[in-house]
PAPARO-511763 format. One line per 8 residues: their letters; for each residue y, z, x of C-alpha. Coordinates in Angstrom, 3 decimals, decimal comma. Each point is the difference from the previous one (the first is absolute). Last residue first. Layout:
BEGIN
a	Y:Z:X  ...
//
This chain:
BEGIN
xxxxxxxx	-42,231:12,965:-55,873  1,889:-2,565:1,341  2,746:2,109:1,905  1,779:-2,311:2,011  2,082:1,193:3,173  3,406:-1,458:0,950  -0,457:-2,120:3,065  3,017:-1,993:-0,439
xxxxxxxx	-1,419:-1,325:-2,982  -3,217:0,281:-0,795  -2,936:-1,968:-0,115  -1,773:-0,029:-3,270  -1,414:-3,415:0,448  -0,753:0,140:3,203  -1,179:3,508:0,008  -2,669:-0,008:-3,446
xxxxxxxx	-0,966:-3,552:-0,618  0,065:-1,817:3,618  -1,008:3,451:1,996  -2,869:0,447:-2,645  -1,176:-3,099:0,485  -0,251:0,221:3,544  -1,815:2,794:-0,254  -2,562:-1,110:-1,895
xxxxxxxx	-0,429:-2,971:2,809  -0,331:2,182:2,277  -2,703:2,184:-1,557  -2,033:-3,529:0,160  0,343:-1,031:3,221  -1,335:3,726:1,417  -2,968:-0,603:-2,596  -0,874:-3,173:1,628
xxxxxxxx	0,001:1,914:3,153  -2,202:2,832:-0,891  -2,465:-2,948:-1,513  -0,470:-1,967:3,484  -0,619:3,238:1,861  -3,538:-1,100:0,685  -3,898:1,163:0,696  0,019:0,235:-3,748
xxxxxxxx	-1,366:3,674:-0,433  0,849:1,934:3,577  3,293:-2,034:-0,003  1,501:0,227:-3,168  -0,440:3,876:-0,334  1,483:-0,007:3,393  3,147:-2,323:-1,205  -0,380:2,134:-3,226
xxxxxxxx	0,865:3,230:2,296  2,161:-1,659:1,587  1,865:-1,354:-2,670  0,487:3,340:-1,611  1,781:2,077:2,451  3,148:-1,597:0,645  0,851:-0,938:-4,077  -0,048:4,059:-0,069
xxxxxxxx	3,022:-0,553:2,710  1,984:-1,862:-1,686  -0,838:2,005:-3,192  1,083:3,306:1,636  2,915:-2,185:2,029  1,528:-0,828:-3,602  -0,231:3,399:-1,543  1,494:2,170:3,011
xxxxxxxx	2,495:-2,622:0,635  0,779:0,706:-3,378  0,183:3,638:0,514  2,351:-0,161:3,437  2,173:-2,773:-1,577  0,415:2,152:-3,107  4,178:-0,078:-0,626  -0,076:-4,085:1,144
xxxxxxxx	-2,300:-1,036:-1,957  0,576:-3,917:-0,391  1,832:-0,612:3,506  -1,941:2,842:1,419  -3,153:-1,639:-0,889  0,558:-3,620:0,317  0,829:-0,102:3,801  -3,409:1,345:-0,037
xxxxxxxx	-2,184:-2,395:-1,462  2,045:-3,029:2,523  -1,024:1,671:3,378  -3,781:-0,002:-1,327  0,117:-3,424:-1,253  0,895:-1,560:3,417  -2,767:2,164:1,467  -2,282:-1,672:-2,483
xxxxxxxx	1,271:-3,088:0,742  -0,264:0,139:3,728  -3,672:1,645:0,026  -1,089:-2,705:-2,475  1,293:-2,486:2,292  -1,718:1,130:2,876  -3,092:1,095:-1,890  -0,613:-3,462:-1,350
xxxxxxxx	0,607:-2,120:3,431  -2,316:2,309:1,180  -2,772:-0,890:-2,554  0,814:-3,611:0,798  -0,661:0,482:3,864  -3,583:2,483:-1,166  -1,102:-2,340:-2,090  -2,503:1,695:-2,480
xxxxxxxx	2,842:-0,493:-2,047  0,843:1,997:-3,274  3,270:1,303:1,827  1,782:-3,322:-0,546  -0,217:0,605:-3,962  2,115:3,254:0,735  2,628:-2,326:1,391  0,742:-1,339:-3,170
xxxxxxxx	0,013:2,624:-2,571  2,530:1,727:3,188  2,638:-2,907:-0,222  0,208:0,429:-3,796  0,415:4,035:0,078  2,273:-0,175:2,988  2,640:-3,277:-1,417  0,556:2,552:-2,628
xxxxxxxx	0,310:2,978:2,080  3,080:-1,506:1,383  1,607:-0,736:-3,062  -0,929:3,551:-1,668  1,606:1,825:3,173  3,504:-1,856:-0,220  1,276:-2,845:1,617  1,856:1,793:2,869
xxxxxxxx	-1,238:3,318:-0,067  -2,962:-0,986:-0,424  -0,414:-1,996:3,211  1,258:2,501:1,910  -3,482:2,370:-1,163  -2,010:-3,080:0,183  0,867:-0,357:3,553  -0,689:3,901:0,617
xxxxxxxx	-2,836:-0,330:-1,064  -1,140:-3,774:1,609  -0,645:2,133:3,341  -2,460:2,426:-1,525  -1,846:-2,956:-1,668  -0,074:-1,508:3,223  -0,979:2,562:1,944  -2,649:1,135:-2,229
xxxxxxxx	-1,944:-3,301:0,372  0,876:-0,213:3,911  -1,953:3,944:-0,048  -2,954:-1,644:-2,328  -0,602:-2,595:3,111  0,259:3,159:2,659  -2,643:1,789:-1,839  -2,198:-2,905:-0,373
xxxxxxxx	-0,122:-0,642:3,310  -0,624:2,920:1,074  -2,756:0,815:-2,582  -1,708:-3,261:1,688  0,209:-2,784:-2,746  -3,169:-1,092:-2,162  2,011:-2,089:-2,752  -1,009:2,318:-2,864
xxxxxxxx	-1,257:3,151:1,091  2,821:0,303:3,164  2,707:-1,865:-2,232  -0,867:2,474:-2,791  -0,178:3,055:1,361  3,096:-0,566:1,858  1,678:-1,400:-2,828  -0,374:2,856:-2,815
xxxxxxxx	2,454:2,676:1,568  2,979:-2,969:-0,176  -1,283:-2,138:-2,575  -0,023:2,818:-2,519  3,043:1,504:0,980  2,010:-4,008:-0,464  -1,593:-0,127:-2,945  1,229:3,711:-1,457
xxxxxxxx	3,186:-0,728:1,367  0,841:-3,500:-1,569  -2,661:0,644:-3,296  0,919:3,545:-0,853  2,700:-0,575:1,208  0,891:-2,211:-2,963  -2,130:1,912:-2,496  2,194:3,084:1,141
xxxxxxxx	3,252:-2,016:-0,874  -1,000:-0,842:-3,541  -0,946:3,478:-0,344  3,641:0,982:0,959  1,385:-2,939:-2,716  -2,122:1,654:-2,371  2,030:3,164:-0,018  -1,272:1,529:-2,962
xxxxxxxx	-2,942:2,212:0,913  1,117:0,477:3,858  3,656:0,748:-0,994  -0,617:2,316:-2,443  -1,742:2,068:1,880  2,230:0,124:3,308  2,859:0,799:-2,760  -2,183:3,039:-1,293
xxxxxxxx	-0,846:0,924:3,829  3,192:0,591:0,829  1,880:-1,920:2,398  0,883:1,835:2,870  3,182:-1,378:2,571  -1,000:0,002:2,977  2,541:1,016:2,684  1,824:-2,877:1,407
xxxxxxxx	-0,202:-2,230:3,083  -3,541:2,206:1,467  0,451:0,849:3,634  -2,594:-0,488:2,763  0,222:0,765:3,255  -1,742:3,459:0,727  -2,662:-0,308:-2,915  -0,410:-3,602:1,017
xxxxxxxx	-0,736:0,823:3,521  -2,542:2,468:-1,156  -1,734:-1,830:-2,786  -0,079:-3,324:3,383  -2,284:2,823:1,847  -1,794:0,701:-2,862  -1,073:-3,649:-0,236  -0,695:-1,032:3,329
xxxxxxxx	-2,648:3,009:-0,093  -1,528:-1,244:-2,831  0,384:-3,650:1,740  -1,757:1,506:3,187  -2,357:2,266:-1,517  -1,527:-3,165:-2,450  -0,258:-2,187:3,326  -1,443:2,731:2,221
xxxxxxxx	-3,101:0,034:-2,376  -0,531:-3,362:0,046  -0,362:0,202:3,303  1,993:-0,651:3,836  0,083:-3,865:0,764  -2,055:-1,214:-2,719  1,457:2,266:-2,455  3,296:-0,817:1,010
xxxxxxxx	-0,625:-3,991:-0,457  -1,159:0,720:-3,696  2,685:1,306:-0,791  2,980:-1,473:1,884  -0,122:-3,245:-2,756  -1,309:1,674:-3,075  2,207:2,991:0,859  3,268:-1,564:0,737
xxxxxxxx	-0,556:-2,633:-2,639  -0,050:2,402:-2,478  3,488:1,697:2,129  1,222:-3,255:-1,496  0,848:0,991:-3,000  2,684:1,903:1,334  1,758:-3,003:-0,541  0,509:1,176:-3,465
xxxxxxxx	3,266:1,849:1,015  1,518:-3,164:1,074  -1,258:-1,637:-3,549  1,992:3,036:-1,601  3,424:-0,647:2,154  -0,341:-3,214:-0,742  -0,054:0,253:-3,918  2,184:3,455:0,199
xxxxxxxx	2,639:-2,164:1,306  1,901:-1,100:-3,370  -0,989:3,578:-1,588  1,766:1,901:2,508  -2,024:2,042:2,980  -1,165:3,279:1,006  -1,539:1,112:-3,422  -2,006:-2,957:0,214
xxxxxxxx	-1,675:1,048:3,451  -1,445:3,662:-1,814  -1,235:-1,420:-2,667  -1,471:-2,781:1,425  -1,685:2,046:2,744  -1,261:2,810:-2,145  -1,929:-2,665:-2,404  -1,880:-1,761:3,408
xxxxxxxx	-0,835:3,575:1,327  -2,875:0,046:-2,536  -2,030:-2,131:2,426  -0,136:2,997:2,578  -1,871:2,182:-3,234  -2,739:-2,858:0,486  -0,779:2,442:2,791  -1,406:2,230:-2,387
xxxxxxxx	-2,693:-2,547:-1,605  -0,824:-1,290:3,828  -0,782:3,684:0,801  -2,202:0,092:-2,760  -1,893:-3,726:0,111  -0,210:0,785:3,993  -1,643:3,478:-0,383  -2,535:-1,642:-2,742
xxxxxxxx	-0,855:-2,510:2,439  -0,447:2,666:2,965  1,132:0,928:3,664  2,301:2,894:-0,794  2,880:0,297:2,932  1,695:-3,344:-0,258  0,464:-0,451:-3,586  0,965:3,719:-0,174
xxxxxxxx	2,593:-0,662:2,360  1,257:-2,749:-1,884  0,033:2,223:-3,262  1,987:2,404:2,036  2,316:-2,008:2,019  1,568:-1,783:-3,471  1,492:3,547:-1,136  2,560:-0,602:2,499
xxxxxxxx	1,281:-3,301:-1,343  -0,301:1,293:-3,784  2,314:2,768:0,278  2,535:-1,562:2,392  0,454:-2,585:-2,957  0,219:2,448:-2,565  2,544:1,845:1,781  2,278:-3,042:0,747
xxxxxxxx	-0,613:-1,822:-2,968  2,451:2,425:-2,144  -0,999:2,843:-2,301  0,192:-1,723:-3,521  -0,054:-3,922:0,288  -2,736:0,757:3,160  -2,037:2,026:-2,019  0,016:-2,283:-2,888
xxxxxxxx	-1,225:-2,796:2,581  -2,859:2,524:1,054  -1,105:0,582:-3,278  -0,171:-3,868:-0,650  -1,578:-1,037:3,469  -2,916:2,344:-0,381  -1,928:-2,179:-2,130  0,485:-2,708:2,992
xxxxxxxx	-0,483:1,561:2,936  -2,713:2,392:-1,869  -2,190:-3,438:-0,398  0,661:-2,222:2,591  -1,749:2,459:2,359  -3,074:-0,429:-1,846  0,023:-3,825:0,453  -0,987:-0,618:3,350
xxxxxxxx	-3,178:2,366:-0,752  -0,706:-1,640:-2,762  -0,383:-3,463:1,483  -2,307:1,440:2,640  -1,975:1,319:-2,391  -0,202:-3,671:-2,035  -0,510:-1,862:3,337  -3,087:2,543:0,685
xxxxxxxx	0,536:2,594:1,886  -2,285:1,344:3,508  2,444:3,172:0,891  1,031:-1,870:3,364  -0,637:-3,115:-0,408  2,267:-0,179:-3,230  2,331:2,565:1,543  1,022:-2,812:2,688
xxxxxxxx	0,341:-2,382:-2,996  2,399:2,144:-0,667  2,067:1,097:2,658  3,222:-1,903:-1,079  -0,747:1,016:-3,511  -0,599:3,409:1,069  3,373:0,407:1,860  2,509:-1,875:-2,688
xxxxxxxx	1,509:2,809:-1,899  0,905:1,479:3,345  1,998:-2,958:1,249  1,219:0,121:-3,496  1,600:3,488:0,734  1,071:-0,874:3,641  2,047:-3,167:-1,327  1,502:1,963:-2,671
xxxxxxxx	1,174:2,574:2,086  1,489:-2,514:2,277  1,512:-1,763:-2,884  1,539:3,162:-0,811  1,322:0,511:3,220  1,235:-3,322:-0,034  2,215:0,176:-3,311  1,266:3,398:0,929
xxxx	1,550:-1,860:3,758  1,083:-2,693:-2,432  1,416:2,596:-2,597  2,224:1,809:2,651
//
């Protein structure tokens, strides 16, 4: 029963980010299109970064109280009407809207945690999480498929199809899905107090806020940028940013097992140093040692995105939903930033060189806080630390 739940809510998942993922697929196509700049362009990747990740905290709560069921049939047939929008009104301003609504499709990320951890024990909820977060790949989906559609039929047919894709799958999941357990409400005094003087949570946001929020940034960024900066075809670009999201989506669910054998602040330890490293490869005007870069960054980062969220439910296990909530808002906040300063960076230096630099830099921070705040407060048996 909770391996057929487990895929249909990896499905949903999938179709959601598929969805998050249309206009930076299609957006150096928009670029010609509406005549942007690098730094318009940027935005407009960005904006649906935005309510996917503010949103991800209200929805999280939702999905501790009501169940991830409901919410998540909620937000995967809303998705067709920003899409359609998208499709139907032929304007920058229309694309910068619909994109901020169908950012709601990001949000799912919160619902799906809470609603997967309630269906498995604490020594499996590791895998079982970085299963989940294969749905990742539905990015890939639409940066890879994207462009190729539009070509073959129109842009316009592309945002229809995955709209429609995405109702369809709120459907099946109505009719199939079960939630484990009936959420269990946590008021919003105790929600409170946790997010001023849990520091441990915060700790965990500035993680994904660096693992997710990277590995977002590269995604919707790298078409624009392999296309600006190394002069690839938008095809080819597209289906060289779709290998980069594989592999970080594949090295999930590794990460995830991983964890639960050594422990979540172990593996994230070897994440944070390996990533300061590999960002220095992405400086290169090279386009062989740039790749080299992005590979590895992509399997790290996907590494470190399995290992965030074994630690969640194994340190808050009675607000999973809510702390989900906070960690995947900042995740996915540290998604929409670097692009627009990789655009910023671009249109004023003529290079990314800086972006990256910075990207070495956060990691390093975050490795030391894994080595003085989880390592060495690392519980036993799993029991959770309150450090504020």
């Amino acid at each position: 029963m909770r391996g057929r739940q487990l895929f249909l809510v990896t499905m949903a998942f999938t179709l959601s980010f598929s969805v998050w993922g249309l206009i930076s697929g299609l957006a150096p196509r928009f670029k010609d299109l509406y005549g942007l700049s690098d730094i318009q362009s940027a935005i407009a990747v960005a904006v649906p970064i935005i309510l996917g990740s503010v949103f991800r905290l209200p929805m999280g709560i939702l999905a501790d109280r009501y169940g991830g069921r409901v919410i998540f049939c909620a937000l995967l047939a809303f998705a067709v009407v920003p899409a359609g929008a998208i499709a139907l009104i032929h304007s920058y301003v229309a694309l910068l809207v619909g994109g901020f609504f169908l950012g709601l499709a990001g949000s799912s990320f919160a619902v799906g945690v809470s609603f997967t951890n309630k269906w498995y024990p604490p020594e499996k909820q590791g895998l079982a999480l970085g299963l989940f977060g294969v749905g990742t790949v539905g990015q890939s989906i639409a940066v890879f498929l994207g462009p190729r559609l539009a070509n073959a039929l129109s842009w316009e047919a592309v945002f229809w199809i995955f709209g429609l894709a995405s109702l369809a799958w709120s459907a099946v999941f109505w009719v199939w899905g079960r939630d484990a357990a009936a959420g269990r409400p946590t008021s919003l005094r105790h929600l409170t107090q946790v997010f001023l003087h849990e520091r441990l949570a915060w700790a965990l946001a500035f993680f994904y806020f660096i693992t997710f929020g990277g590995f977002v940034a590269l995604g919707v960024y790298l078409p624009t940028l392999l296309k600006n900066h190394f002069g690839l075809s938008l095809e080819d670009a597209g289906m060289r940013t779709a290998g980069f999201v594989l592999v970080a989506t594949a090295m999930r669910p590794v990460g995830g097992w991983l964890a639960d054998r050594i422990g979540g602040a172990r593996v994230l330890a070897g994440v944070f140093a390996l990533t300061a490293c590999l960002a220095l490869l992405l400086t290169s005007s090279d386009l062989s040692i740039f790749r080299i870069g992005a590979l590895g960054v992509a399997a790290v980062l996907g590494l470190g995105n399995g290992a965030v969220f074994k630690l969640v439910p194994e340190r808050f296990p009675r607000e999973v939903g809510a702390v989900t909530g906070l960690v995947g808002a900042v995740g996915g906040l540290g998604g929409f930033f670097p692009p627009i300063v990789l655009g910023i960076l671009k249109e004023t230096t003529g290079q990314y060189t800086i972006g990256f630099v910075l990207l070495a830099l956060f990691a390093l921070a975050a490795l030391t806080v894994d080595l003085l705040v989880f390592m060495r407060h690392a519980p036993a048996g799993g029991a959770r630390v309150v450090l504020g």
